[in-house]
N, C-alpha and C positions, 0 to 999 in steps of 0.2 A: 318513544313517548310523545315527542311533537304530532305524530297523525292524530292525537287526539284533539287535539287545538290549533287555531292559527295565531301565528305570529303577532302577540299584537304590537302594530306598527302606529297606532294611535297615538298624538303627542302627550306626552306627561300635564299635568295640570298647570299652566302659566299663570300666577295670579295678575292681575288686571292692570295693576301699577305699574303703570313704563315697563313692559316687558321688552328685553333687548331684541333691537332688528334684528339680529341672526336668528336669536329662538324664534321667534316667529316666522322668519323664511323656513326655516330645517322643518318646524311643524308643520308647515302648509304643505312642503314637500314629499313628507313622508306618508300620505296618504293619497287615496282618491280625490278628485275635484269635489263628488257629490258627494264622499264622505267629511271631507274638511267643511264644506259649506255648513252640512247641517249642524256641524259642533260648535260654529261659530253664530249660529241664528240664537237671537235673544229665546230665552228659556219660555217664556209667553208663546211666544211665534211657533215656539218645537213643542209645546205643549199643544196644538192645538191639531198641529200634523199627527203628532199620535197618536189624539184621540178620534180623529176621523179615520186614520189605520185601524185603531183599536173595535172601531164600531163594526167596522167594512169584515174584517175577521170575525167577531161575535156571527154577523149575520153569516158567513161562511160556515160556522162552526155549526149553528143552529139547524142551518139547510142540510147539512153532512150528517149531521147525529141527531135531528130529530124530523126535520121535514119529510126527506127522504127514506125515510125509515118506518114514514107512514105514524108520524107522530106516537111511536110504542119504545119501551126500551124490551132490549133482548135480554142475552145472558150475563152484559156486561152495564150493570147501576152503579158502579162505583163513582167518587169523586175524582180517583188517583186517572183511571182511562175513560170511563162509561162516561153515562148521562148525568149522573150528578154534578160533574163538572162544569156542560154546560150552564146546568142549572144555576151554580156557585159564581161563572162568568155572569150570568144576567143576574142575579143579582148583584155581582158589585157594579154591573154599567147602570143599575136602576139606583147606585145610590150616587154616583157619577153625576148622572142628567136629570134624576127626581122624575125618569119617563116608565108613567106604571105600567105599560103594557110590557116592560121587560118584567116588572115584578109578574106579572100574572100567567106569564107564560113559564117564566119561573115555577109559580108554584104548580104548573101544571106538571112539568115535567116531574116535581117531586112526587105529586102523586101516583105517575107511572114508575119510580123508581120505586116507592111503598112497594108496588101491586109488586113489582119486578123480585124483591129481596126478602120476600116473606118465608122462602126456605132458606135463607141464608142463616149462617151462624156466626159470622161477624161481626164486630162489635165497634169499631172505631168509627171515626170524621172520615180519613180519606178511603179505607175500602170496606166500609159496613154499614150496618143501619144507624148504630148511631150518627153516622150524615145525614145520614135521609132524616131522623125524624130531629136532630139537631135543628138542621138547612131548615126543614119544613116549620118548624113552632118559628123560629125568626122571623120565616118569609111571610106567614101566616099574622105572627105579629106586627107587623113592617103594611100590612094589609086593614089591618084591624078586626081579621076573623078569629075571635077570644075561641071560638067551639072548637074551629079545627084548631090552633095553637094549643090550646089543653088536650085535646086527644092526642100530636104529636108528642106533647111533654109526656104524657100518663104511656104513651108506648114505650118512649126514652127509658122510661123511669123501671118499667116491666123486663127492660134488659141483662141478664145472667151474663155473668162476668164464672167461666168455668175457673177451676182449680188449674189445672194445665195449661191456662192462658199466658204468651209471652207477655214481658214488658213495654218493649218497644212500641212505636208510635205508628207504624202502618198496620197493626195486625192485634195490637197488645193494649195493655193496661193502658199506656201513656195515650195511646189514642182517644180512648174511651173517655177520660180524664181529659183530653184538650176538648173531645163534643161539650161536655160538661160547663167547662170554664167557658164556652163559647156562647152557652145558652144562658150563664150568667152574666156575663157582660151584656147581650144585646136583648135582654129579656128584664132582668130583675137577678139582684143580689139574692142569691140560694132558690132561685129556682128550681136546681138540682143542689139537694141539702151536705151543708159542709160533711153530714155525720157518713150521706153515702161513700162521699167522695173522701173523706179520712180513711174507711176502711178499706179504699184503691190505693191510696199512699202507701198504708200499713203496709199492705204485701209488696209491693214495688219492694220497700226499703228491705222488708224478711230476704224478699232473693237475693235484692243486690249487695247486702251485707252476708247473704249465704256462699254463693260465688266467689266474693270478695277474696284476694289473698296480695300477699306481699304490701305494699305503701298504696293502694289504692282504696278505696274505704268503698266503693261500690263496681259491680260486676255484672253484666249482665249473659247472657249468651240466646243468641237465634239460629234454628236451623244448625247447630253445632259451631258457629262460632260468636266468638266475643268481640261484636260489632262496634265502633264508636262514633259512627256518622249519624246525620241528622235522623235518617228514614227507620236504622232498626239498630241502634245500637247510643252509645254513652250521652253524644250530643244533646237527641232529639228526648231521652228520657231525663236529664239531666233539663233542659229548658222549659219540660213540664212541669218539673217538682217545685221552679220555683217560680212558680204560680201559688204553690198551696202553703198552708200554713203549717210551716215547718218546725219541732220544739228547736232546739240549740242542737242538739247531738246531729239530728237530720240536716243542718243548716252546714255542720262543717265537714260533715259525708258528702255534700252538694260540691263544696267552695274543695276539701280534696282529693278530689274525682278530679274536678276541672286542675286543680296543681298538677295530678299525676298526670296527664293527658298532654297540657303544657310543657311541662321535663321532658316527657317521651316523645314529642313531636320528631320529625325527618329532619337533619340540617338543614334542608331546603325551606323547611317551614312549614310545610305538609303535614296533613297528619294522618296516620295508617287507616285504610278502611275497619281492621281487628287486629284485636291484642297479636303482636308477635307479627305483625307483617313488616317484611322489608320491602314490598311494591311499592314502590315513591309513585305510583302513574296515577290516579283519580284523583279529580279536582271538580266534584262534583259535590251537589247538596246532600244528596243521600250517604255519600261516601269521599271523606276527604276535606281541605279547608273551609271549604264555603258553608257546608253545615256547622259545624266547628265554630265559626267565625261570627255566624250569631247567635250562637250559645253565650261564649264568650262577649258580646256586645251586651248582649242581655244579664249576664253578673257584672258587669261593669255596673251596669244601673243599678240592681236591685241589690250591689253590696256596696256598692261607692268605691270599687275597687281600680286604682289605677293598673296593677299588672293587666288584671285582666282584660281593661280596653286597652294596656299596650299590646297585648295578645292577642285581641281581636283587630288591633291594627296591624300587624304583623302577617296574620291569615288572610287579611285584605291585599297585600301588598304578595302574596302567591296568587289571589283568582286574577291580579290585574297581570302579572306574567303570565299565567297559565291555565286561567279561568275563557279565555274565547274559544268556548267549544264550537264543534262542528258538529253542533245539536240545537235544538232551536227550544227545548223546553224547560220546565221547571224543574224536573227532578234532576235530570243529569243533561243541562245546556246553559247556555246564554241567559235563557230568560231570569235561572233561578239565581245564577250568580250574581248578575246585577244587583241583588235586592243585597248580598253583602253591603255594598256600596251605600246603599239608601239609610239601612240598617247605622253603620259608621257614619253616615251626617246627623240622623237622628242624633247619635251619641255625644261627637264631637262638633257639630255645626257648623263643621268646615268645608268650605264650598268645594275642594280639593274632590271629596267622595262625592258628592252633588255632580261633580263634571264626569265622574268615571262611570256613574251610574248614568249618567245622560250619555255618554259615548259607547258603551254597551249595549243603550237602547237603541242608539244612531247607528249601527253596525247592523244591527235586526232589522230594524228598518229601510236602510239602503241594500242590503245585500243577500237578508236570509233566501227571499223568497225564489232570488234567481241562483241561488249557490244550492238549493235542496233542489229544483227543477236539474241542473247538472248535474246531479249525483256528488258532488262534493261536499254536503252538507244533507245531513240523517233531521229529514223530521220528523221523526219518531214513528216507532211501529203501528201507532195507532194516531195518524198523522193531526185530526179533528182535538186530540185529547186538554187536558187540563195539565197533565201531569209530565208530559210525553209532545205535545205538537204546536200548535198554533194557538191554540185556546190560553196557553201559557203566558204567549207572547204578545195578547191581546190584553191578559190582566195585569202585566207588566205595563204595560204602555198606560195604561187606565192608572195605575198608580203611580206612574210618571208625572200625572198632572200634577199630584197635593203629594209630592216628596215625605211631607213632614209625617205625613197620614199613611205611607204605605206600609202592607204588614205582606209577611211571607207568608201566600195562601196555607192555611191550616198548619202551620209552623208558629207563627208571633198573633196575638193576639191585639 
């Protein structure tokens, strides 16, 4: 189980007040020179390191997936590996440094991702059109092109949601529903109208009360099984719903889903990639704590629940043992777990996850690029990506800077 992660040898969080000489010698000792350095640089000074990493990667990623590729997209527009990703990276550095030439090159790419997914049947944020024409009316708005912003919405809007369509949030319902919520937050209140989006709810709750058996009050299943990580299973549909406007019955199918989930968790604290697994190994976003963990951060707020942010402190306290993968991206690496960490300061404003989330990023930073050059470190099969490689660990760093402000690309809104 350890070849999936390395050790982490990073000192625990010292707070500030007369920390004893010994803690402090054992800490210094138990890492690298140029890893202890950078954890110990005022958060200002490490903020500004990452955002010049940050930039220097965008412009790699841009060269690698659109320069060199003769500024087209192929067969791959998604957000999760393709070009929409970059696209998603410049726009968050155009809202970073307020420098438009990332917006406009931005929306260029989305207009090659259009051309690109026009036979596609997709329907979500990370690998359908709903990104594309989501991404495109924001960036469009963010520009102040009202014509093209209304044509992306009015194509948004023209999207069929089939009868056979999963749930879950890369492929499914829940996807379709976070474009949605996305184009109301950075657009206007019902932009996409509650009445559509109720009748996305409606079905979500049909299957997962249909599914449904034993103490669990929602069910999903993909691909023949019953997933419960962020990407296609309980977590990721479970932190959509409550977004939406829930009656009372819906609100406590939500809050015990998350009980059952909780109870059934691994003694280790882990929790199964699917119903009935005993594989204690994944500690990843899509499958495993880290998705989990800001589900659960996310009911902490929107129900004022203490179990649940002790629950999502709990699931914090597995990525920081078992969370430094030997992966450099967001879906299953470093990059994404980090954002647990960011996630729990938001909630609890304790500098404690503040320093874990910075020693995370200080790890990426010191070490990724030369540990994936040696083959002891996978950066991802599609090395450029958003989801999978660098591009990840470039929008991590970018939301390094405003802590308070980071959200888990197309997960937290």
């Amino acid at each position: 189980m350890a070849d999936r992660y390395f050790t982490n040898e990073m000192p625990d969080y010292i707070p500030p007040e007369n920390p004893p000489a010994a803690a402090v010698e054992s800490a210094a000792a138990s890492v690298s020179d140029s890893l202890t350095n950078l954890l110990h640089l005022p958060y200002k000074t490490l903020s500004e390191r990452l955002k010049k990493s940050a930039l220097d990667l965008k412009d790699t990623v841009v060269k690698e997936t659109w320069v060199c590729k003769g500024k087209r997209v192929g067969g791959d527009y998604s957000l999760y590996t393709g070009a929409l990703g970059t696209a998603f990276l410049l726009f968050k550095s155009y809202q970073i440094t307020g420098d438009k030439n990332n917006l406009s090159l931005c929306s260029d790419i989305i207009k090659a991702c259009d051309s690109a997914s026009q036979s596609s049947q997709r329907v979500t944020f990370v690998c359908g059109q709903g990104g594309v024409y989501a991404l495109g009316a924001v960036a469009a708005h963010h520009n102040g092109d009202e014509q093209l912003r209304n044509r992306y919405i009015t194509r948004f809007k023209e999207i069929k949601l089939s009868k056979d369509l999963p749930d879950e949030l890369l492929y499914g319902r829940a996807g379709f529903l976070w474009a949605s919520s996305f184009m109301n937050k950075n657009i206007g209140a019902n932009t996409i109208s509650s009445i559509r989006m109720r009748a996305v709810v409606d079905e979500i709750i049909k299957s997962g009360r249909n599914l449904a058996k034993g103490n669990c009050p929602l069910m999903f299943e993909w691909h023949g099984k019953k997933y419960w990580g962020g990407a296609h299973g309980l977590a990721g549909i479970m932190n959509v719903l409550m977004d939406m406007e829930l009656n009372r019955d819906e609100v406590d199918y939500v809050k015990g889903t998350l009980h059952y989930m909780i109870k059934n968790r691994f003694e280790s604290g882990n929790y199964p990639s699917s119903e009935g697994s005993e594989n204690d190994r994944l500690v990843h976003w899509c499958h495993g704590a880290p998705g989990v963990a800001l589900t659960l951060a996310k009911a902490a707020k929107v129900f004022g629940s203490e179990e649940f942010m002790q629950a999502a402190i709990e699931a914090g306290e597995v990525v920081w043992k078992r969370g430094l993968l030997k992966r450099v991206g967001i879906c299953h690496g470093i990059s994404g777990n980090a954002y647990v960490f960011l996630s729990l300061y938001q909630l609890t404003g304790k500098s404690e996850f503040l320093y874990k989330a910075k020693a995370f990023a200080c790890f990426l930073y010191d070490r990724a690029q030369k540990l994936v050059s040696e083959g002891v470190m996978h950066g991802g099969d599609r090395p450029y990506s958003l989801f999978e490689g660098i591009g990840g660990m470039a929008y991590l760093f970018l939301d390094i800077i405003e802590p308070s402000q980071a959200r888990f690309p197309v997960f937290e809104l």
